[in-house]
C-alpha positions in Angstrom: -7.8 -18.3 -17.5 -6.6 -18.3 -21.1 -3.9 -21.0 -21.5 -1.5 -18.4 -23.0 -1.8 -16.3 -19.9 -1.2 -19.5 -17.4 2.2 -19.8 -19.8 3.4 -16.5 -19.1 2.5 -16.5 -15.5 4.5 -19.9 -15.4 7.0 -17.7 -17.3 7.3 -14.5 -14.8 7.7 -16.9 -11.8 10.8 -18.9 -12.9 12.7 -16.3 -14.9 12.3 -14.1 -11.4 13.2 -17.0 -9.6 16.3 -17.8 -11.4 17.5 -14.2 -11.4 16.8 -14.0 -7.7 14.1 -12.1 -7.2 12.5 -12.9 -3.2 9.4 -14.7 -3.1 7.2 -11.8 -1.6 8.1 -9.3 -4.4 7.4 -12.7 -6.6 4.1 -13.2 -5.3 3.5 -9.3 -5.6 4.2 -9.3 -9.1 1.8 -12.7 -9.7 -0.5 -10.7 -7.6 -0.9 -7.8 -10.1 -0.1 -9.7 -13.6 -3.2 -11.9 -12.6 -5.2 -8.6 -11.8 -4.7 -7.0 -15.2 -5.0 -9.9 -16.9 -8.7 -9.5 -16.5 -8.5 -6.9 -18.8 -7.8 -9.0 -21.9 -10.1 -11.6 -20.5 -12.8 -8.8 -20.7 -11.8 -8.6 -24.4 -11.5 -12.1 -24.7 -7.9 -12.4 -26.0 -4.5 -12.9 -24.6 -2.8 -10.8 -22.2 0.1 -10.5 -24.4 -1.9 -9.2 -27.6 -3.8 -7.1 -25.2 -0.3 -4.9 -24.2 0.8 -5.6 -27.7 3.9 -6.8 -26.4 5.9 -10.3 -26.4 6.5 -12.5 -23.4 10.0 -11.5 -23.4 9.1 -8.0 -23.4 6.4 -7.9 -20.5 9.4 -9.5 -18.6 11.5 -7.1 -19.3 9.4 -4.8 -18.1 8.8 -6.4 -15.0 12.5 -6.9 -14.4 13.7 -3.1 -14.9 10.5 -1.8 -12.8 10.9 -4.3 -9.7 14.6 -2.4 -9.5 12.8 1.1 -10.1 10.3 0.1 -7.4 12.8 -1.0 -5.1 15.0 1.5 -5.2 13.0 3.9 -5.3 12.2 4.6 -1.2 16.1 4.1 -0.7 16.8 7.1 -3.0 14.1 9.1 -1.9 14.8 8.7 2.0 18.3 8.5 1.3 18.6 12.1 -0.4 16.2 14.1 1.2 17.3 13.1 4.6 21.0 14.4 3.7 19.4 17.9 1.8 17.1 18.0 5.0 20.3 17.5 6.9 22.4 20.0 5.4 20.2 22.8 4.4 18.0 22.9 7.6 19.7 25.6 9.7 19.0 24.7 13.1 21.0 27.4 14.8 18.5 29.9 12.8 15.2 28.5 15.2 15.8 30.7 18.4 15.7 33.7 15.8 12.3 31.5 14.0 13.9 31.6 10.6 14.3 30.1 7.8 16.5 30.2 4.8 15.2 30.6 1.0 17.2 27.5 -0.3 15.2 25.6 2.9 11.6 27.0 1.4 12.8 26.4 -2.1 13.6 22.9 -1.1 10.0 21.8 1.1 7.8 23.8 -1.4 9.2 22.5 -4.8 11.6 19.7 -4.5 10.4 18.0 -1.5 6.8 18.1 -2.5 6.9 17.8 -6.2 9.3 14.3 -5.3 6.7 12.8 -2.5 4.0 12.5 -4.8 6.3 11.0 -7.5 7.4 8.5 -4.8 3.6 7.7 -3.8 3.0 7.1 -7.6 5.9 5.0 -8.1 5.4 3.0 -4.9 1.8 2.1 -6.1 2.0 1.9 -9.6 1.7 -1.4 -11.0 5.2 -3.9 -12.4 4.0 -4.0 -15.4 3.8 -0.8 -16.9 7.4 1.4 -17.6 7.7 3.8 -15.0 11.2 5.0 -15.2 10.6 8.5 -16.6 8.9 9.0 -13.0 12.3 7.4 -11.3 14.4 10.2 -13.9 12.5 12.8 -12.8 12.8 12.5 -9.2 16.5 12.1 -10.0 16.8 15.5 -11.7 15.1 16.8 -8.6 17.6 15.6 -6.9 20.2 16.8 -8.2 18.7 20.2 -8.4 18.8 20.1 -4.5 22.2 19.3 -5.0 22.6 22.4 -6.6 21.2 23.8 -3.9 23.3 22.5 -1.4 26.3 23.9 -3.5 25.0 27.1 -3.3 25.1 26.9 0.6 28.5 26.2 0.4 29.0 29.8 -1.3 26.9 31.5 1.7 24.4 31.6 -1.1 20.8 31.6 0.8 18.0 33.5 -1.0 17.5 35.4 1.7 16.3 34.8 5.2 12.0 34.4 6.0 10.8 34.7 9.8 8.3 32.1 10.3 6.1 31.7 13.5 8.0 29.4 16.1 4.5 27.1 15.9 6.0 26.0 12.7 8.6 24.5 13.7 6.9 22.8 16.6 4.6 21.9 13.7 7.5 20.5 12.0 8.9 18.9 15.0 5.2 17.0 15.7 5.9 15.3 12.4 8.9 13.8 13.2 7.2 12.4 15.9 4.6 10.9 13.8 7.1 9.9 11.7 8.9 7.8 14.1 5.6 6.6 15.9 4.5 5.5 11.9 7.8 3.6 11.4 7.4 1.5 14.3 3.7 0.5 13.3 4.8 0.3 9.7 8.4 -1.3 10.6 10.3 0.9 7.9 13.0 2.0 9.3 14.1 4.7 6.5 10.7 6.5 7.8 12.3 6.1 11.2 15.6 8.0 9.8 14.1 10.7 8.4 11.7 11.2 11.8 14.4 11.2 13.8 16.7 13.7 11.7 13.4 16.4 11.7 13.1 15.4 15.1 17.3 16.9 16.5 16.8 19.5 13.5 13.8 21.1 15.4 14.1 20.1 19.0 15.5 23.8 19.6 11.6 24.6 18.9 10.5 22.6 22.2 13.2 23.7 24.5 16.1 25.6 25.2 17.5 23.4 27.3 21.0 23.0 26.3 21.4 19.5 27.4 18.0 18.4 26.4 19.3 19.4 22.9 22.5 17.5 23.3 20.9 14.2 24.5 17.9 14.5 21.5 20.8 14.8 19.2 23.2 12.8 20.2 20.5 10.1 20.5 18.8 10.4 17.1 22.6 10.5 14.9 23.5 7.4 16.7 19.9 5.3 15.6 20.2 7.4 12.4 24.1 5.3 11.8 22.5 2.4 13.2 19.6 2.5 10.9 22.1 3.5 7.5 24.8 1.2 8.7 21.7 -1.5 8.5 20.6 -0.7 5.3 24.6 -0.6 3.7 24.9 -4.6 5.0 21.3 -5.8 4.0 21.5 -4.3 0.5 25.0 -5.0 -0.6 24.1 -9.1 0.2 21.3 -8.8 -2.5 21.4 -8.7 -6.5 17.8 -7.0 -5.8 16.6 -5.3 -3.0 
């Protein structure tokens, strides 16, 4: 390795070190900074000519996208498990409907913001990916908007769908929660469960089968949040 690039490697792992970065999300940056640094060894010059950028500026870099990258599953579980929340109807299942600000939500908002979550989550540290982070933002706040407009009985209309849909919908939760444990992420675990009490009505009819489903899933659900609001308030990053 080109001495230049051992300096900046020596460089990335005590500036992220002193501003307290953990060692795992340390090693993962290393990790890929040694990976693209084959690039420029391809070329035969220094990683820093090869991104035409200082040292000082590839840390910066690094610095604002470990806090995109970081943040970016709580935002994502965080909101869409509150617009699920609110604008999933659950009383509208025995009649197998839906409203328009619910299909406006899972076709566009929900789906256009998954795959900018799966980009985020594997794109690399060391390229700027906060135009991706702003976007999913304004998404966002468009279901915001749409969450306001429930508040003014404003619903685009109501859509019958076929009641397999919604025991579609309630299989995923399932998967959901059954992932989470494998994958030991407990904002997958959140969102599972809250698909899971929004849909039960789709499995049975049994009032106190509801109850119990719900009851159960709001208290892991505050549990879970309640979790999340004491680990991340201890830490500068998360």
């Amino acid at each position: 390795m080109r001495p230049n690039n051992n300096v900046l490697l020596e460089n990335v792992n005590d500036y992220l070190q002193h501003v307290g970065v953990l060692p795992k999300q340390i090693d993962k940056v290393q990790h890929s900074l040694k990976k693209d640094m084959k690039k420029s060894d391809e070329k035969d010059i220094d990683y820093a000519e090869y991104r035409h950028k200082s040292h000082a500026e590839i840390l910066q870099i690094i610095e604002r996208n470990i806090v995109v990258v970081n943040y970016n599953p709580i935002i994502f579980y965080t909101l869409h498990f509150l617009l699920l929340a609110y604008l999933f109807d659950k009383k509208l299942i025995p009649f197998n409907a839906v409203t328009g600000l619910y299909i406006f939500y899972f076709v566009i908002i929900l789906s256009i913001s998954l795959v900018i979550y799966l980009i985020i989550k594997k794109h690399s540290y060391l390229y700027p990916n906060q135009k991706l982070m702003m976007t999913n933002i304004f998404l966002f706040s468009i279901g915001i908007v749409l969450c306001m407009l429930k508040i003014f009985n404003v619903t685009l209309g109501m859509y019958a769908l076929p009641l397999q849909v919604f025991q579609a919908i309630f299989g995923i939760g399932i998967i959901l929660v059954i992932l989470a444990i494998f994958m030991k992420k407990l904002e997958v675990a959140a969102m599972g469960l809250a698909v899971i009490q929004k849909t039960i009505a789709a499995i049975t009819m049994n009032e106190t089968v509801i109850m119990i489903v719900t009851f159960a899933s709001w208290s892991i659900i505050l549990v879970i949040i309640l979790y999340f609001v004491m680990m991340y308030s201890t830490r500068k990053y998360v």
